[in-house]
N, C-alpha and C positions, 0 to 999 in steps of 0.2 A: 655766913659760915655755919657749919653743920657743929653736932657734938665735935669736944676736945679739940676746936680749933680747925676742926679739916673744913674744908672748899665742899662747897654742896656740889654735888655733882649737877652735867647738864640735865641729865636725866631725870634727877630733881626736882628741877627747876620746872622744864618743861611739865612735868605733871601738876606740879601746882599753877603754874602759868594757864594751865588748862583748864585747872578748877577755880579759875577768875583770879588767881593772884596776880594783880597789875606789879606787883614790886616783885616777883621774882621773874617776871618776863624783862622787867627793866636791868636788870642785876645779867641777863643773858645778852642784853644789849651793852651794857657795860665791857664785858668778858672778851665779846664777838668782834668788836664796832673796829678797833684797831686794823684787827688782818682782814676784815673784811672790806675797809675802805683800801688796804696793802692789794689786794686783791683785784680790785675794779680798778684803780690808780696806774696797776702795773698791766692790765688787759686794754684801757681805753688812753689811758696816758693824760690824761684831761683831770683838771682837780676837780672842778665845778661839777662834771659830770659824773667825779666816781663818787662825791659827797650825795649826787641823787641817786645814784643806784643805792648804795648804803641804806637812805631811809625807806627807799622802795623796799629794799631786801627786807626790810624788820617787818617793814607793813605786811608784806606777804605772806612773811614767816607768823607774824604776829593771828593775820586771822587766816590761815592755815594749819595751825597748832592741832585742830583738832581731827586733821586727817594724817598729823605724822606718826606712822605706828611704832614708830623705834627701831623699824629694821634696823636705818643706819645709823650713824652719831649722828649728832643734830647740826655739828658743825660741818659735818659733810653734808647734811640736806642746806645744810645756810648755804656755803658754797657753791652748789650747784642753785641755787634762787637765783643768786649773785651771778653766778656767769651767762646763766640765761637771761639776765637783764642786760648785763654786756651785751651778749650776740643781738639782742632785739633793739637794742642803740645804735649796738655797726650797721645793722641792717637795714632800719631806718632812716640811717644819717648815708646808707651806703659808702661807707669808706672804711680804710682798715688803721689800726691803732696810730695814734699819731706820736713820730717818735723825735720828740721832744724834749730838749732837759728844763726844766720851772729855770728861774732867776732866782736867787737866792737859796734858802735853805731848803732843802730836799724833802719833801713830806712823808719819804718811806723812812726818813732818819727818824723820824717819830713812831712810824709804823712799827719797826723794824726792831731799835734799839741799837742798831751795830756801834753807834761810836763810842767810842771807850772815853770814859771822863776824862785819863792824862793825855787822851789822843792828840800830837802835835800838830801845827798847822798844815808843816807838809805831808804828814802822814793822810790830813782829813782830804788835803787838795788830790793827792794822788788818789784813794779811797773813788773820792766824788768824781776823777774821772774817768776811773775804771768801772764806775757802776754808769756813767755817763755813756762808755763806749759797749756795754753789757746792754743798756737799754736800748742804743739803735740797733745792736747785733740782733737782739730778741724781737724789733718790731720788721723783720724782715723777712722770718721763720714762720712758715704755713704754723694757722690758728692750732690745729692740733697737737702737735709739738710745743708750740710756745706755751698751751695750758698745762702739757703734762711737766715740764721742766718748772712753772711757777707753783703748781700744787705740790709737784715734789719737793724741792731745793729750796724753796722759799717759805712756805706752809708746812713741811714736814707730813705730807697726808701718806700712807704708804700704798707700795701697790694697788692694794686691792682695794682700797678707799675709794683713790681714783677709780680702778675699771669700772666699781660700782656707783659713783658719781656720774662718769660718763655714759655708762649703759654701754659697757662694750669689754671685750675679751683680756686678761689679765696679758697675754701676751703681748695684745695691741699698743698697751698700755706703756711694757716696757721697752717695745719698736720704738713710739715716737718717742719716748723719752731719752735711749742711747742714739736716735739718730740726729735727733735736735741738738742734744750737746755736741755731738763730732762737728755738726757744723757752725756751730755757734763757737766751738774751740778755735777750729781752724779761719773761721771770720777772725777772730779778737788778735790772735795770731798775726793774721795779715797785717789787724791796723797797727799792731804793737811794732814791725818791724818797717811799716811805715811812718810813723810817727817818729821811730830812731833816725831814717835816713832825714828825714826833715831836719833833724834837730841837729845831728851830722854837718849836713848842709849849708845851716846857720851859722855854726860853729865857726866851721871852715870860712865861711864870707865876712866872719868880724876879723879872721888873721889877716885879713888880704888887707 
């Protein structure tokens, strides 16, 4: 913590991280580590392998500190480390995100934070299976769009964070992003109104 209690900033951190302070590079690991495994988690889908992108990312970040100049936030240079260790795992594993739900408890609920403490059981059930039906919707979505919808809506990074993450045009940026959601709406859409007739269906065959 900085004077009167404030949060050192990254920027802070990274300077002294630079002039060999080992604990204020760990203090940006501390900070980062959450959305950045939120991150690899929700690109490869695999726990084991977003935990290794994770320590890859810091190691990268960690001896590369001294070519980051600050253009951008540091958490948008983490992020982009991070996706390109994504892209270089699909690449090498040649395959595309696996869209999978874990067994048990969710690890973006840790990520994340969403569940509210009084949250009811059926509240958490329905919850977990709309982010269950969100997450096959998102792994079926061309890579570009699935990135700019998880940097934006999940990460909070804005526009121009992105285009300049990606290397590419703020409008690009905001194409894939409203055209990802339109069909990622109209997916969720479909199963919602398929999972009614099912249920419908059911219904109907216990009166019989």
């Amino acid at each position: 913590m900085g004077k009167c209690g404030t949060m050192t900033s990254d920027e802070e951190l990274v300077a002294r991280a630079t002039a060999g302070d080992q604990d204020a590079f760990a203090q940006l690991v501390t900070r980062w580590e959450r959305p950045i495994y939120a991150l690899a988690y929700r690109t490869l889908r695999r726990e084991e392998e977003a935990r290794d992108v994770v320590q890859d990312a810091f190691l990268r970040a960690y001896r590369g500190l001294k070519e980051f100049k600050g253009e951008a936030k540091f958490s948008s240079w983490l992020y982009r480390i991070t996706l390109n260790l994504c892209r270089d795992w699909m690449r090498k594993e040649r395959r595309a995100p696996v869209a999978q739900v874990p067994e048990g408890v969710d690890p973006l609920d840790l990520a994340d934070q969403q569940a509210a403490p009084a949250e009811s059981v059926e509240d958490l059930v329905a919850r977990r299976e709309m982010s269950a039906a969100v997450q096959l919707a998102m792994a079926d979505l061309p890579e570009e769009q699935r990135t700019a919808i998880m940097l934006k809506e999940y990460h909070g990074l804005t526009f121009q964070e992105i285009a300049e993450m990606l290397d590419c045009p703020l409008s690009t940026v905001k194409t894939r992003l409203y055209q990802g959601l339109s069909v990622l709406r109209r997916r969720l859409e479909r199963q919602q109104a398929e999972a009614t007739r099912m249920r419908r269906a059911i219904w109907e065959r216990t009166l019989l």
